[in-house]
TIDODREN-949794 format. One record per residue (C-alpha): residue number from 0; residue in one letter; x, y, z. Coordinates in Angstrom, 1 decimal. Example, Ala and Ser with C-alpha at 12.3 -4.5 7.8 and 13.67 -1.06 7.14 Angstrom:
nr/rest/x/y/z
0/a/12.3/-4.5/7.8
1/s/13.7/-1.1/7.1
REM end
This chain:
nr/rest/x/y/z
0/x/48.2/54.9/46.6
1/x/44.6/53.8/46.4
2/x/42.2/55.0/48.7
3/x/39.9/52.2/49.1
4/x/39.6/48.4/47.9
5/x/37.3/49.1/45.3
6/x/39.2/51.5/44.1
7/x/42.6/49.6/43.7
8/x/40.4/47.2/41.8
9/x/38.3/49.1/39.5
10/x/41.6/51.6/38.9
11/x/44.5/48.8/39.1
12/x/43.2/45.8/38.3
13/x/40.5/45.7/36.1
14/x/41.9/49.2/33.9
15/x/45.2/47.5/33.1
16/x/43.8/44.4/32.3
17/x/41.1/45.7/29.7
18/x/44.0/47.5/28.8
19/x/45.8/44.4/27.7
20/x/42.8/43.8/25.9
21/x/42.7/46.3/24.0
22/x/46.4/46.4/23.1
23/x/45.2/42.5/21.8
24/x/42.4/43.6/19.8
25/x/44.2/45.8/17.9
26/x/45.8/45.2/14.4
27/x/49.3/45.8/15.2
28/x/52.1/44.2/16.5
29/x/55.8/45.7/17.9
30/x/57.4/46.9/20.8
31/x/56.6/43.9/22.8
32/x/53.3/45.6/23.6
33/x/51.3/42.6/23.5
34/x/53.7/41.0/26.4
35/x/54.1/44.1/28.4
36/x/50.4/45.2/28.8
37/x/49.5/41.4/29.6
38/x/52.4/41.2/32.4
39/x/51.5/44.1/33.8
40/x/47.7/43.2/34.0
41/x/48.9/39.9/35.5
42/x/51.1/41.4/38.2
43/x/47.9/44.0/39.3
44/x/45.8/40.7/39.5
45/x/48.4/38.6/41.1
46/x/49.8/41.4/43.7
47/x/45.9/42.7/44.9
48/x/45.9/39.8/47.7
49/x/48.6/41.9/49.0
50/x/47.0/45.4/49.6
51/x/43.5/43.6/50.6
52/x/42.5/45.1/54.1
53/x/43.1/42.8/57.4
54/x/39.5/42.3/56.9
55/x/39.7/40.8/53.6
56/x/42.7/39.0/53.9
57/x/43.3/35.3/52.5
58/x/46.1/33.4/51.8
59/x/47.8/32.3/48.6
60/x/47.2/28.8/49.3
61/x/43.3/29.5/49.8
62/x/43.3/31.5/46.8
63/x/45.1/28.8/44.4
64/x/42.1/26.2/46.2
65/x/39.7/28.5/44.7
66/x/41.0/29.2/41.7
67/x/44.0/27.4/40.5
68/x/45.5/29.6/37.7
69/x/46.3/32.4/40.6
70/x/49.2/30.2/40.9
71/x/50.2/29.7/37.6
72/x/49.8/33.5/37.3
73/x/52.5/33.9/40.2
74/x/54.7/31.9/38.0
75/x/54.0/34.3/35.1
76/x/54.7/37.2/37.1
77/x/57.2/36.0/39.2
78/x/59.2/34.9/35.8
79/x/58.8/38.4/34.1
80/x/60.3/39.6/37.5
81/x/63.4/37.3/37.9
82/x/63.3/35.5/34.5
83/x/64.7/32.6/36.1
84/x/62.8/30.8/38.8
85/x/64.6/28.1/41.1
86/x/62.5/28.1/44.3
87/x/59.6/26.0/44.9
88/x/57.8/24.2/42.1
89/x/57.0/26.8/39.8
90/x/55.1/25.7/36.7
91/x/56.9/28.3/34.3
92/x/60.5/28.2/35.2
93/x/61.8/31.2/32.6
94/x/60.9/34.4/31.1
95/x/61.4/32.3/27.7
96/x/58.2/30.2/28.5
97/x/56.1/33.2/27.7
98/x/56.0/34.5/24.1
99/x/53.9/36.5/21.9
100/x/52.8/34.8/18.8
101/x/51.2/35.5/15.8
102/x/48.4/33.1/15.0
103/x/47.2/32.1/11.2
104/x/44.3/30.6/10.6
105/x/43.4/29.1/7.1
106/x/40.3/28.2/5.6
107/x/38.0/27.8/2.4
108/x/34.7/28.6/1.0
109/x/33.1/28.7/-2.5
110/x/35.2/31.8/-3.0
111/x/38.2/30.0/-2.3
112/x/40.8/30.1/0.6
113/x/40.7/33.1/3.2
114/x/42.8/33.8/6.1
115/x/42.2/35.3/10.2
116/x/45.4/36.1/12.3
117/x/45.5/37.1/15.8
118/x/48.0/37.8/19.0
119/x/48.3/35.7/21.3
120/x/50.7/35.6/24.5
121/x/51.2/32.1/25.0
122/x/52.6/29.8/28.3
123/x/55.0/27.2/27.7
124/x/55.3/25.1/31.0
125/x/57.4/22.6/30.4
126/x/55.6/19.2/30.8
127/x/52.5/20.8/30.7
128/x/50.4/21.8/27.9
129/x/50.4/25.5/26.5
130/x/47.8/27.9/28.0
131/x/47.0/31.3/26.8
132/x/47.7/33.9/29.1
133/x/44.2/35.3/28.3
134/x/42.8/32.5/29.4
135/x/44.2/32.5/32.9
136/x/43.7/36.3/33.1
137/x/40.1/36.5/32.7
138/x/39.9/32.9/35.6
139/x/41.8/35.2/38.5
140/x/40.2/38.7/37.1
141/x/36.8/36.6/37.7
142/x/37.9/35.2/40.7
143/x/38.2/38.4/42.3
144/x/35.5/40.0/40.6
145/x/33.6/37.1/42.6
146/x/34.8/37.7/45.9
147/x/34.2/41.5/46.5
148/x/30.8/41.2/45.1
149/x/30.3/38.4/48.0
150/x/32.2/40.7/50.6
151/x/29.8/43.7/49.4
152/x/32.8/46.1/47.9
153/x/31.8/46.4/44.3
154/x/28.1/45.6/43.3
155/x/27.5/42.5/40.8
156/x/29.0/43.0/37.1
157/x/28.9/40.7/34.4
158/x/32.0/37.8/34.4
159/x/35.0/38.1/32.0
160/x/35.3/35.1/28.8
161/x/36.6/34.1/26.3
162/x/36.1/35.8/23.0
163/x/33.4/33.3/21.0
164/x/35.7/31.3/18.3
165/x/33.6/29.9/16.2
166/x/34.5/27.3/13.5
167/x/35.0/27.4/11.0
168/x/35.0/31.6/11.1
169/x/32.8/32.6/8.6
170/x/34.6/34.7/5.9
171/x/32.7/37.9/6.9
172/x/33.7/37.9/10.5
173/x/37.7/37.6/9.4
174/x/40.5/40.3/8.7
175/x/42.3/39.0/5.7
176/x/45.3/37.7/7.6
177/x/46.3/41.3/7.8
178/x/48.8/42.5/10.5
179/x/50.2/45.7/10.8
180/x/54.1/45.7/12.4
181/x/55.5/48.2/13.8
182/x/59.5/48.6/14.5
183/x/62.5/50.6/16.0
184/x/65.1/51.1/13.7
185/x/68.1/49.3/14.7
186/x/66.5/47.0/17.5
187/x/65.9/43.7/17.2
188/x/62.1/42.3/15.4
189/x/61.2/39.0/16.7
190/x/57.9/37.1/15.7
191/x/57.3/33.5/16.2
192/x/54.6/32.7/14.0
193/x/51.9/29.5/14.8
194/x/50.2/28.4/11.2
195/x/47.2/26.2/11.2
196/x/44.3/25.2/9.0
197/x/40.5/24.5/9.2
198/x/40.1/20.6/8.6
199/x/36.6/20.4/7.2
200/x/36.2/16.5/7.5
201/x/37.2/16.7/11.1
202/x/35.5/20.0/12.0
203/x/39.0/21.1/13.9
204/x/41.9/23.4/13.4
205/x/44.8/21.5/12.8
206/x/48.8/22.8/12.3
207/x/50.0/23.1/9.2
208/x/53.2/21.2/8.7
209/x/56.3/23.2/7.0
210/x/59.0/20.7/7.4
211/x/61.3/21.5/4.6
212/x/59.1/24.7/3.5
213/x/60.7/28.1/3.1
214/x/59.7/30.7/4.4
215/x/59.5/34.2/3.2
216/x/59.3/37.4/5.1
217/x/59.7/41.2/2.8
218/x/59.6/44.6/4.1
219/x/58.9/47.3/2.1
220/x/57.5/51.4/1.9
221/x/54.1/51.0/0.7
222/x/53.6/54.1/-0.9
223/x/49.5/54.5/-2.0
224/x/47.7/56.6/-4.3
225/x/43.8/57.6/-4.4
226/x/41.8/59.4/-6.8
227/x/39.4/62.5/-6.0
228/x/36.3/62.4/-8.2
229/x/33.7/65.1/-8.5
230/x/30.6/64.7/-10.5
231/x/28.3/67.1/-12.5
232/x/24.8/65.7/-10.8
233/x/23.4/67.5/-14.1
234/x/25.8/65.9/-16.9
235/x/27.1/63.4/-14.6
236/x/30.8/64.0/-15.8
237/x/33.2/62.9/-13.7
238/x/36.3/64.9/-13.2
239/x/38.9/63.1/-11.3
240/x/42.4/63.9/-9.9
241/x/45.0/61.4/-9.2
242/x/47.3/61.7/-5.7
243/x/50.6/59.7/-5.2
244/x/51.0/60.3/-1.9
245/x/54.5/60.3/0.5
246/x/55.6/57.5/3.1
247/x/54.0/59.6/5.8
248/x/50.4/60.2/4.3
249/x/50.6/56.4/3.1
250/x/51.2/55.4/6.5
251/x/48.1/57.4/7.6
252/x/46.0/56.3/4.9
253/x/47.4/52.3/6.1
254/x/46.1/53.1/9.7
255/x/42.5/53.7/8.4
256/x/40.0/50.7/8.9
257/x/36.5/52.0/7.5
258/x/35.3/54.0/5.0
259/x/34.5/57.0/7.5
260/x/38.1/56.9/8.7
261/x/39.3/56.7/5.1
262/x/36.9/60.3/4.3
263/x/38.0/61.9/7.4
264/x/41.6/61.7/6.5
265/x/41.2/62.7/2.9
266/x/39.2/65.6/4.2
267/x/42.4/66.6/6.1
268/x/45.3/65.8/3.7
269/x/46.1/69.6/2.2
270/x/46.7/67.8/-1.3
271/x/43.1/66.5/-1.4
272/x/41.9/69.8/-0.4
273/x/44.2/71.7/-3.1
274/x/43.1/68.7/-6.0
275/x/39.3/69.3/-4.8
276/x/39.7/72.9/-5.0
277/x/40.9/72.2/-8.6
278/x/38.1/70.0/-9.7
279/x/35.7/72.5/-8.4
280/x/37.5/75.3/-10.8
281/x/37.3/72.9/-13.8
282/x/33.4/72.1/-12.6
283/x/32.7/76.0/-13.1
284/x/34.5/76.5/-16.1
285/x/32.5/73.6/-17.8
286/x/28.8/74.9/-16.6
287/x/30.5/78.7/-18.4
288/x/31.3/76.9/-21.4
289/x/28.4/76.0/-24.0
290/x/28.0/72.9/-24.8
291/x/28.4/72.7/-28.2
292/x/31.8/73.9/-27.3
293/x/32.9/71.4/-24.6
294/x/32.2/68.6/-27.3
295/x/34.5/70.3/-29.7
296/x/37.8/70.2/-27.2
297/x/36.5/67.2/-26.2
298/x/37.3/65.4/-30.1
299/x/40.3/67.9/-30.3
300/x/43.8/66.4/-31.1
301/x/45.1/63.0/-31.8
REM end
């Protein structure tokens, strides 16, 4: 399938494990996405012992002596594979130890309180406390990273870690608490939701205790509107249009995350265009009209 080992890495194991990355980073969650891109990025890692050359070749028990998470990834993938694990002594002994969760994060400045989420795929080995799958990712990904620059197949690249967490997050550097869902109609939507806060007199993030709060979760069509303004540079008049737009152009204009996003899709919605086209009209009729005249209409009627 692969023609050589450096191939199987760069191409199998390193391109679906950014990939999980990726999926992570982004600002939406459905679809199991998060949990399928980080099993299969944990199956490439855990299965390229397999398809090293004779000449390469070491066991699992000399891998897990040099890096002990390759055996808690086995588990992992083992679990996704057979959701139930009896033999040996497996650390994860379900497909129900591993979850995607949603993680908030609360804290406060002079501005007042402000909020970071993020996804996480979380380990639950019983007896054992929780590890992020990230986490043990990046150890084997290094790991091997490691050994073919030693054995001479790939030349010496920087290490995987973990994304900088710094605490408290400073205000600038978090995303609102927004998170965007996405759903099949008529299949199940599952989230499991950790909530925690910034403690400022211990300088930790702590969990947030809900015992006896309740909880509440709406879905709605979120329908937007935006204006389109022109302005006479000469005058400066500003002539402005109002668009309501549908579910679908709403759900566009939801997806964009910076103001050059936000321009580009105005510049391809056809009702912007038409409203612009518009505006421009009324622009051209004003510089027609004297200006003694466009103050008469513009103290005409009641």
């Amino acid at each position: 399938m692969f023609d050589d080992t450096a191939a199987l890495f760069y191409e199998n194991v390193l391109a679906t494990f950014e990939g999980y990355l990726d999926v992570k980073a982004s600002g939406t969650l459905g679809k199991s996405r998060d949990l399928r891109t980080a099993l299969a990025a944990a199956t490439a890692a855990y299965h390229f012992r397999e398809h090293l050359p004779i000449t390469y070749a070491k066991s699992r028990s000399d891998i897990v002596r040099q890096c002990p998470d390759y055996s808690l990834l086995g588990d992992v993938v083992n679990a996704g594979k057979h959701n139930h694990l009896t033999k040996g002594l497996p650390k994860l002994t379900s497909a129900d130890q591993i979850e995607e969760r949603i993680v908030n994060t609360e804290y406060e400045d002079e501005q007042g309180v402000y909020r970071h989420v993020e996804k996480r795929v979380i380990l639950k080995p019983p007896g054992h406390p929780e590890r992020d799958l990230l986490d043990v990712l990046i150890n084997v990904v290094n790991f091997w990273q490691d050994e073919l620059v030693g054995l001479g197949v790939i030349p010496k690249r920087a290490r995987y870690k973990l994304p900088d967490d710094p605490q408290p997050r400073p205000r600038a550097e978090c995303n609102g608490g927004r998170i965007d869902f996405e759903v099949i109609q008529g299949v199940r939507f599952k989230t499991i939701d950790q909530f925690q806060r910034f403690n400022y007199k211990t300088s930790r993030v702590e969990p947030v205790d809900l015992s006896g709060a309740e909880l509440q979760f709406r879905v709605f069509k979120q329908l937007y509107s935006v204006d389109v303004v022109l302005t006479n540079n000469a005058t400066n008049q500003k002539l402005t249009r109002t668009l309501l737009l549908d579910e679908q152009e709403s759900q566009g204009l939801a997806k964009c995350r910076s103001e050059k996003e936000f321009d580009e899709f105005l510049k391809r919605l056809p009702k912007a265009q038409d409203a612009i086209r518009e505006l421009e009209g009324e622009v051209r009729r004003l510089e027609a009209t004297p200006m003694a005249e466009q103050q008469t209409d513009s103290c005409s009627g009641t």
